[in-house]
Structures are given as structure tokens and as C-alpha cells.
C-alpha positions as a LaTeX table, in Angstrom:
\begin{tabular}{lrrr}
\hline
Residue & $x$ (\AA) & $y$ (\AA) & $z$ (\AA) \\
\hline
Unk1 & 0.03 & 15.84 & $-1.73$ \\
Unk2 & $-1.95$ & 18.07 & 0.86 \\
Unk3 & $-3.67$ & 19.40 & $-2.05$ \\
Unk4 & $-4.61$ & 16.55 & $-3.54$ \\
Unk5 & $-6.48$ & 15.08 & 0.24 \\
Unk6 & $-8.30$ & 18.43 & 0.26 \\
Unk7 & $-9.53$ & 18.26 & $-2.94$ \\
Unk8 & $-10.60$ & 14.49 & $-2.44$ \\
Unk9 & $-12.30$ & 15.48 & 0.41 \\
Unk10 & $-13.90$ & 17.98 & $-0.79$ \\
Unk11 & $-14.80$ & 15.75 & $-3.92$ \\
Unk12 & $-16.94$ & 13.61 & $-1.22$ \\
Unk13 & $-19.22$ & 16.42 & 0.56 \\
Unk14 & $-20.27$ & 17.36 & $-3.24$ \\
Unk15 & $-20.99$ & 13.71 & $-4.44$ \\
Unk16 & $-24.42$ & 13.76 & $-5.85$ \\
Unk17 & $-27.47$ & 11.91 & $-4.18$ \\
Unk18 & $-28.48$ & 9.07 & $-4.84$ \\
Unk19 & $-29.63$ & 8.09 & $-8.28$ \\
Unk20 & $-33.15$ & 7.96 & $-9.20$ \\
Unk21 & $-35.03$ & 5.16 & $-10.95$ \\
Unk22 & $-36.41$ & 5.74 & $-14.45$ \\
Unk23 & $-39.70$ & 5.76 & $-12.80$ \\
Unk24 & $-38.95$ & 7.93 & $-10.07$ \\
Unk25 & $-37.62$ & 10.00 & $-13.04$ \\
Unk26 & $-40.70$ & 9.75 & $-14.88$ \\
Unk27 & $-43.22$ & 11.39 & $-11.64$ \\
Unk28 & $-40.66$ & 13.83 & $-10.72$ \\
Unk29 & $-40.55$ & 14.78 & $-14.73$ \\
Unk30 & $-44.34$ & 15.41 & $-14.20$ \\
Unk31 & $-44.03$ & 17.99 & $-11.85$ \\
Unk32 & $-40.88$ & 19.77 & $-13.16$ \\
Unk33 & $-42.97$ & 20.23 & $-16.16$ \\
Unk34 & $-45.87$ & 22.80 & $-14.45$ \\
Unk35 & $-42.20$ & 24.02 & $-12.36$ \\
Unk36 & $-40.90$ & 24.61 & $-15.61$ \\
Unk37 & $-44.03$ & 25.84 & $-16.99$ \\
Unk38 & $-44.37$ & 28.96 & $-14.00$ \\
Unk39 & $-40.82$ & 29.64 & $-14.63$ \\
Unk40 & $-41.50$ & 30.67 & $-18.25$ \\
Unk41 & $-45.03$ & 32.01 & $-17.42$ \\
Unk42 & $-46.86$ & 29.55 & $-19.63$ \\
Unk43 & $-49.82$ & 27.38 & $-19.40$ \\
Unk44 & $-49.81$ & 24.46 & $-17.39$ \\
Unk45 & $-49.18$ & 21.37 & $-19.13$ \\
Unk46 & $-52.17$ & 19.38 & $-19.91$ \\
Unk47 & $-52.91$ & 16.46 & $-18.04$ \\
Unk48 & $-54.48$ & 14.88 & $-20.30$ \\
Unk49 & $-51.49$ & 14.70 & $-22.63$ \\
Unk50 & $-51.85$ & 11.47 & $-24.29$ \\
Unk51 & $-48.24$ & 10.66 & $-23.63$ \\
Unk52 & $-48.08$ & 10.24 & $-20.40$ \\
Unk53 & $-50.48$ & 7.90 & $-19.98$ \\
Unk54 & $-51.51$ & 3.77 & $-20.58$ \\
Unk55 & $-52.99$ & 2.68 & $-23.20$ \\
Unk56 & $-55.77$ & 1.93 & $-20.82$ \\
Unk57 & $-55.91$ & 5.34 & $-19.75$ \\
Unk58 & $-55.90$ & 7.13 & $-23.28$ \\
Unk59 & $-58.80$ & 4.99 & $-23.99$ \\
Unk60 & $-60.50$ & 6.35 & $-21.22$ \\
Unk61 & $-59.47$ & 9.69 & $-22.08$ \\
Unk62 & $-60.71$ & 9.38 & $-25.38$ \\
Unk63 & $-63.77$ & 7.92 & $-24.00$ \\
Unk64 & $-64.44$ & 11.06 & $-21.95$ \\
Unk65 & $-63.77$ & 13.74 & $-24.66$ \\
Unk66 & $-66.03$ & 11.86 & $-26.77$ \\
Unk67 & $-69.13$ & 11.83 & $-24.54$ \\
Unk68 & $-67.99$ & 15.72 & $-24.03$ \\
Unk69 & $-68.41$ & 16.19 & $-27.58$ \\
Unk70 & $-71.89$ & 14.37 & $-27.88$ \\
Unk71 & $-73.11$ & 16.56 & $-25.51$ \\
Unk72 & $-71.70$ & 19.63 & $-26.29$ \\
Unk73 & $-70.49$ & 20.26 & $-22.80$ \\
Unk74 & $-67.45$ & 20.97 & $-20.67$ \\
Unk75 & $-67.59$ & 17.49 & $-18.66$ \\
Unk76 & $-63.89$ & 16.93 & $-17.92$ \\
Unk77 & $-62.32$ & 17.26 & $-14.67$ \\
Unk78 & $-62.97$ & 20.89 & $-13.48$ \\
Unk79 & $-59.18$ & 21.06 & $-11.59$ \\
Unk80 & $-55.56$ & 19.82 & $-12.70$ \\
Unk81 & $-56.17$ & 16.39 & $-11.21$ \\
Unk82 & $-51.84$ & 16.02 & $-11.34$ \\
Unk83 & $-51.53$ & 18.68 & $-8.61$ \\
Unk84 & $-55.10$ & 19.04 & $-7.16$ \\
Unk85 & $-55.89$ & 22.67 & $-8.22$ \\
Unk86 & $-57.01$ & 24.91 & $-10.63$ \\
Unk87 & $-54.20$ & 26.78 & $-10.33$ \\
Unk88 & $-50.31$ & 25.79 & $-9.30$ \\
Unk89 & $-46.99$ & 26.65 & $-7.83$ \\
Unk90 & $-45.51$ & 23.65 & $-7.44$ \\
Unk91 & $-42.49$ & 23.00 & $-4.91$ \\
Unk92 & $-40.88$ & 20.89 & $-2.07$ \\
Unk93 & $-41.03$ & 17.53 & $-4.84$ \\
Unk94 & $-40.01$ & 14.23 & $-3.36$ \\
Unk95 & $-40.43$ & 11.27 & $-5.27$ \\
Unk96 & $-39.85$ & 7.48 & $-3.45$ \\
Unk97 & $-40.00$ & 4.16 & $-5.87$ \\
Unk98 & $-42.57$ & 2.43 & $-3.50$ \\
Unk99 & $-41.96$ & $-1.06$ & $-5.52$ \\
Unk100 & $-41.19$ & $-2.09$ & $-9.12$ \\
Unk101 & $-41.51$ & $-5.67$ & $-10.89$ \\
Unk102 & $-41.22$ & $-6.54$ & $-14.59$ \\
Unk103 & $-43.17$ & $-3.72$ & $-15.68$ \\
Unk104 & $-45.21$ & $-2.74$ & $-12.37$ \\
Unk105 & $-43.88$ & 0.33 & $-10.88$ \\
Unk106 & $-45.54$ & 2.02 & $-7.89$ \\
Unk107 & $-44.27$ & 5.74 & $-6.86$ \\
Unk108 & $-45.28$ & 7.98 & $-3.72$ \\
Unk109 & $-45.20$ & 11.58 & $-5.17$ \\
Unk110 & $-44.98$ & 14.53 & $-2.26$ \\
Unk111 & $-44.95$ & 18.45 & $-2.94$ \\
Unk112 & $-46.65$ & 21.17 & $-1.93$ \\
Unk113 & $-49.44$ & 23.58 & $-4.80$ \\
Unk114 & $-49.02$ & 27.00 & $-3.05$ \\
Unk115 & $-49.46$ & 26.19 & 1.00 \\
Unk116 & $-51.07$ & 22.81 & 0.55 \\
Unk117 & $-48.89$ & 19.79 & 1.04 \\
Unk118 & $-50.01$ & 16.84 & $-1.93$ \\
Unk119 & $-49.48$ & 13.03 & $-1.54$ \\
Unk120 & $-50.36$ & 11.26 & $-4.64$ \\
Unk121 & $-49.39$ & 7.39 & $-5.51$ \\
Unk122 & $-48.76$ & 6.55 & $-8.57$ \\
Unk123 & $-49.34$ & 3.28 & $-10.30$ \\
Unk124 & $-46.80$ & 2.89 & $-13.85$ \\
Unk125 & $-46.50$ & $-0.19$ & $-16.15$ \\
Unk126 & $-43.43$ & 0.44 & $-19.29$ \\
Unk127 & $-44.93$ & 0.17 & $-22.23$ \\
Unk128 & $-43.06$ & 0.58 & $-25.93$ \\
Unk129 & $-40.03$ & 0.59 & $-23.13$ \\
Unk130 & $-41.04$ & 3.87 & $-20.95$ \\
Unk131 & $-42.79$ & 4.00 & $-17.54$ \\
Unk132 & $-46.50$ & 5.46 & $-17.75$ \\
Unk133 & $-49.74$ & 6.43 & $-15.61$ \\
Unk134 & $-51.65$ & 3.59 & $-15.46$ \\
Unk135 & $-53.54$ & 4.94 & $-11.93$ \\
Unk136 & $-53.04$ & 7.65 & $-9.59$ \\
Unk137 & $-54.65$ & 7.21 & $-6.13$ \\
Unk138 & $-54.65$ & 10.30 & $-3.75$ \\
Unk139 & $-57.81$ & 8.73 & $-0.90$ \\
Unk140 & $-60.08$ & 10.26 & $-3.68$ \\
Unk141 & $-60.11$ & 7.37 & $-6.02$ \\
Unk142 & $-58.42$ & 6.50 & $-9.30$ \\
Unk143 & $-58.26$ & 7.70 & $-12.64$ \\
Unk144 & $-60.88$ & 5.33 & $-13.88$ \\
Unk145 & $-63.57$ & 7.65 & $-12.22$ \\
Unk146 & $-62.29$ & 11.06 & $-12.79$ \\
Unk147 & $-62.03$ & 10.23 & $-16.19$ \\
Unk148 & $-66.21$ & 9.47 & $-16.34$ \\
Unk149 & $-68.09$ & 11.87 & $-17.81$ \\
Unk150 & $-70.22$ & 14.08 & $-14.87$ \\
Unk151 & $-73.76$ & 12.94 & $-14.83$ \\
Unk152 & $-75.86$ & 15.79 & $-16.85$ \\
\hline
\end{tabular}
């Protein structure tokens, strides 16, 4: 019987934390990607992969690339937007479901790239039944402008 209350008790102090919601899930998955990513000594992911990302975003992405084509230039964002830097070492990742409704999600994303601490607030709607970036606002503005083409 003595056996069984210490292993009970022990049970308790090793519960895990708190489950996360799919959308916290979903920013925190963003990050563990470039963790992941260092780890194995690969690239970074790219952040404009199409699939995490709105419909109304991809359209702006595709938008962007296009006039970057016409032009024959180099006129996407000149840092990794996602973690503020052209380079990373992502760590410290905290993730807090600011609100969710229907298919509105909003989700404070905190970590530090190297020294620098990172606050970034993400905006998700679930489309096809998955959450995705819709915005991301860090005091610099959203998506919608750093996905214009720079002026030539």
C-alpha cells in the first residue's frame, strides 16, 4: 500500500502541463520548425511556405513574387519576417491563445533569436479545418505591407 501512495504521488509532480490549443499548437509548430531546422544544420524554413498561410495571404504572396519576376529583382522581404532576422537561434518559446471564436484565433508568440527577446501576435482563421496566418502584427505593421513589393 505504501508503495502504491508514493508512486501516486509521484504520478502528480510529473503530470504534464496544461494542454495546448490547436492554435497555440499551430505558432509554437512555427518556431519548432527553424528549432528543428538548427538542430539538423539545415536551412531555415521558408516563410513564405504557402501552407502556412490564408488564402488571403498566398494571394499576396503570389502577388509579390510576381512583381519580383516582372522586374527581375530580389524585392521580397530582406529578413525572416517569422523571427525578425536574417539569421536564427530560436529559444525560450511561449505561446498564449489570446482569444478564439468560430474560426478567429488570436495568439501572442514570445522567444528570444540569439539575445533578442521577440513578441509577435498572431492573427489565424481555420480554413479546410486547420488554423492559418492570416496577419502577424509585431508594432511594425502587418503582413499586408511586408508582402508589397519595395518601391524601385
Amino acid at each position: 500500500m505504501k508503495r502504491v501512495v508514493v508512486a501516486l504521488a509521484a504520478s502528480l509532480f510529473t503530470l504534464p502541463a496544461a494542454a495546448q490549443s490547436a492554435s497555440e499548437a499551430f505558432v509554437r509548430g512555427v518556431y519548432e520548425a527553424y528549432v528543428v531546422a538548427e538542430k539538423a544544420g539545415k536551412d531555415a524554413p521558408d516563410q513564405l511556405r504557402a501552407s502556412i498561410y490564408s488564402a488571403r495571404i498566398r494571394k499576396q504572396i503570389a502577388a509579390l513574387k510576381k512583381a519580383c519576376a516582372k522586374r527581375n529583382d530580389l524585392c521580397l522581404p530582406d529578413a525572416d519576417f517569422l523571427v525578425d532576422g536574417q539569421d536564427y537561434r530560436i529559444s525560450d518559446i511561449h505561446v498564449k491563445e489570446m482569444s478564439q471564436q468560430n474560426d478567429r484565433a488570436r495568439v501572442e508568440a514570445r522567444f528570444r533569436n540569439f539575445d533578442t527577446a521577440v513578441v509577435k501576435i498572431y492573427s489565424l482563421v481555420r480554413e479546410n479545418g486547420r488554423w492559418v496566418i492570416d496577419d502577424i502584427e509585431d508594432g511594425q505593421g502587418g503582413l499586408m505591407e511586408l508582402l508589397t513589393p519595395l518601391p524601385q
